[in-house]
N, C-alpha and C positions, 0 to 999 in steps of 0.2 A: 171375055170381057167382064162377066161377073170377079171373077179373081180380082182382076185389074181394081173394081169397082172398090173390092171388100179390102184390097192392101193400101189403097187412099182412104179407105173411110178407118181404119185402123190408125196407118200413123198421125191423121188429121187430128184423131181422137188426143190422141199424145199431144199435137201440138198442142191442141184447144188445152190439156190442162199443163203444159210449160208454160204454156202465156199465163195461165194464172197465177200460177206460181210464182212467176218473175215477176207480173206485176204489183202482187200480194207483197213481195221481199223490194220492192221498188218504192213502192208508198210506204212501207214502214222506213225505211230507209231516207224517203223525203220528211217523214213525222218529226224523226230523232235531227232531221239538218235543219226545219224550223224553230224545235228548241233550241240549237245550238245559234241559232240568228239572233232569235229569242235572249239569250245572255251575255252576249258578244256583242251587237248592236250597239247597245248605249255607252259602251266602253268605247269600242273603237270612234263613234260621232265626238266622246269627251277627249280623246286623245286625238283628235284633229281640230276639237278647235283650242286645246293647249297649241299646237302646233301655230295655226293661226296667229293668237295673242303674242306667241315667240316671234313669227315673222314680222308683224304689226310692232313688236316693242324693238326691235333693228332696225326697220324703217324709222321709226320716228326717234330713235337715236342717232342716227346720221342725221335726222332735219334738224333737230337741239344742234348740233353741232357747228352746221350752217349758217345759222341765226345770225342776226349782225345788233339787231337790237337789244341791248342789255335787258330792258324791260318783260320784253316777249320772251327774250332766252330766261330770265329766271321764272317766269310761269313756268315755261314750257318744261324744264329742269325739277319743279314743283311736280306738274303731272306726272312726267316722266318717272320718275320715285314712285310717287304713289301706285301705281302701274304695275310698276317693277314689285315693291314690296305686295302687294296683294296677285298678282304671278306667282312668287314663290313663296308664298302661302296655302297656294289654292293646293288643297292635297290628292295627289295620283292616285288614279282609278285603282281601285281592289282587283290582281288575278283571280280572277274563276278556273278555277281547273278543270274541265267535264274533260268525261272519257265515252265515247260511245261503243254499249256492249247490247251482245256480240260484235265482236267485227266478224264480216263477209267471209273472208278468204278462212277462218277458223271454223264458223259455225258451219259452210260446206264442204271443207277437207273433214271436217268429225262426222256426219248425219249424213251426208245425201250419196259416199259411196256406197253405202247397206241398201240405196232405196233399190228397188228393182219395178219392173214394169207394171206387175201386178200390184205394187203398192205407191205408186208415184200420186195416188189420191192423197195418200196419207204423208206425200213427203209434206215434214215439217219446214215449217216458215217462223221465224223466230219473234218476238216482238223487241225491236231495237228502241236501247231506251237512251236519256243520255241521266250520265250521275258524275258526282263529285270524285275522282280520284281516290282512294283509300286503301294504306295496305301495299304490298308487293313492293318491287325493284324502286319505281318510280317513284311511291311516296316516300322510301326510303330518299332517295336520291336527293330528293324537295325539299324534306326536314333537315337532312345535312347541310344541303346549299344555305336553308333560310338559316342557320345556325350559326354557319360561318360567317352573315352576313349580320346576323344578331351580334355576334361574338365582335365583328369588324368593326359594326359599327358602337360598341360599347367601349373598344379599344381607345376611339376619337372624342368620345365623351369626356369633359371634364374628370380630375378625382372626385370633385365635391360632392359629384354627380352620381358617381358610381357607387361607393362606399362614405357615406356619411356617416354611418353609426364608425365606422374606422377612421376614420378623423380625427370623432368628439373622443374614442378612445387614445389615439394617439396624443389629443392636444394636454389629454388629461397627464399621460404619461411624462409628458415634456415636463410640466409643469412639478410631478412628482421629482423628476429627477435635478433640475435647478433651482429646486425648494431646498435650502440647508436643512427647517424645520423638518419639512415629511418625508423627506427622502430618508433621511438617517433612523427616525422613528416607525418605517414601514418595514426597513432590512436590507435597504437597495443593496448594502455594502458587506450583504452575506452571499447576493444571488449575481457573479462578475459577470458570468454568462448571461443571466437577464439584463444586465446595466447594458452588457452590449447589444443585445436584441435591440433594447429600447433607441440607444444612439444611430444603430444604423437605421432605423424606422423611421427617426426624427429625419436622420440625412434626405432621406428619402423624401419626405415630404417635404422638406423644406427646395430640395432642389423641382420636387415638383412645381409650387409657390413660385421660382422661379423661373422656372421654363415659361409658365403659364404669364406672371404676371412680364417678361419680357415679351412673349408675343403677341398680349395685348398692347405693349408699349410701341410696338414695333408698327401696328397694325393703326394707331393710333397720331404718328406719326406721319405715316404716310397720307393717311387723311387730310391732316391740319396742313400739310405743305401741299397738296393738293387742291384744297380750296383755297388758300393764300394764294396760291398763283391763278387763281381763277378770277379772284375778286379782285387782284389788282389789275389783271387786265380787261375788266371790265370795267374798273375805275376808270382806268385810263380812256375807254371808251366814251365812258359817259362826261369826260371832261372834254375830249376832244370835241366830241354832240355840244355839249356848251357854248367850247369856246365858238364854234362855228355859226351859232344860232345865236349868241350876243353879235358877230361879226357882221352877219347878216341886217340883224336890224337895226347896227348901226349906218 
């Protein structure tokens, strides 16, 4: 019986210090996931109630639609706008990148095969913290993405936008070379190679001028025949409302 007694007060001893252990790597482990609440929270609350306002602005764009009353419909066309332009205004929450280190399955595949029995006082317990990404595969992976995404969206950018000191250079050039006065007095007519440099540069920009100023034509168009067929049938609304209400009280 004493055996019995002394090989339960042994392993007991053990569990007594695995339970602390685990619960020690358990609360560090709940620390580092209320940081992580911590930074995430007020992101994810702002990207629901974007969410919201988007559902909100398609409901009340089908109610605009419905409308029968010119009057109410052009308020409501009035909010409706304003709504919409201050939505895509309002600017998307910043990603935060945390990484929580150690991770688990790492910090006890390296430390805790060495421990042995007679040192399991001393197995280590890590302090899990959480931090900003930095370095390695990943933030490589990040800075590529955002790069492409820089790069894409510089692509969609205006010229005027992108290189404007190459423009004022270009306009300068243009002007050098359909200058009879400076073109001839600078050398144009020594450098054939640069006259052509200059021409295809001009082409280029000039076909940019036009891309651009056709797809504001194009985009501007659309518009103006769009509310022209708005406002005449709403004319027509509002005359019919007339003639109905002179008919009436006659």
């Amino acid at each position: 019986m004493q055996d019995r007694e002394e090989v339960n007060q042994f392993f007991q001893s053990l569990e007594v210090v695995l339970t602390r252990k685990r619960h020690a790597y358990l609360e560090a482990l709940d620390k580092a996931g209320a940081e992580v609440s911590r930074a995430y929270d007020p992101l994810i609350h702002r990207v629901k109630a974007l969410q919201e306002e988007h559902l909100d602005l398609v409901s009340l764009g089908s109610s605009v639609e419905e409308e029968d009353s010119p009057l109410i419909f052009l308020e409501q066309v009035h909010l409706f706008r304003e709504r919409v332009e201050e939505f895509i205004q309002t600017p998307l929450p910043s990603l935060i990148n945390l990484s929580v280190t150690p991770r688990a399955a790492e910090h006890l595949q390296l430390h805790w095969p060495a421990v042995t029995i007679g040192s399991l006082e001393d197995a280590p317990v890590p302090k899990v913290c959480c931090c900003a990404r930095c370095g390695g595969v990943e933030a490589g992976v990040e800075t590529e993405a955002g790069g492409r995404d820089r790069s894409d969206g510089a692509g969609r950018r205006p010229w005027w936008e992108l290189q404007p000191a190459l423009s004022v250079v270009l306009l300068v050039l243009l002007l050098l070379w359909f200058n009879p006065v400076w073109g001839p007095s600078l050398g144009f007519h020594l450098f054939p190679q640069f006259s052509q440099l200059v021409r295809g540069l001009s082409d280029e920009l000039a076909t940019s001028v036009w891309d651009t100023a056709g797809s504001a034509s194009a985009v501007v168009e659309a518009a103006v025949e769009r509310w022209s067929s708005h406002l005449s049938s709403v004319g027509e609304k509002t005359c019919q409302q007339l003639a109905a209400f002179f008919k009436n009280s006659d």
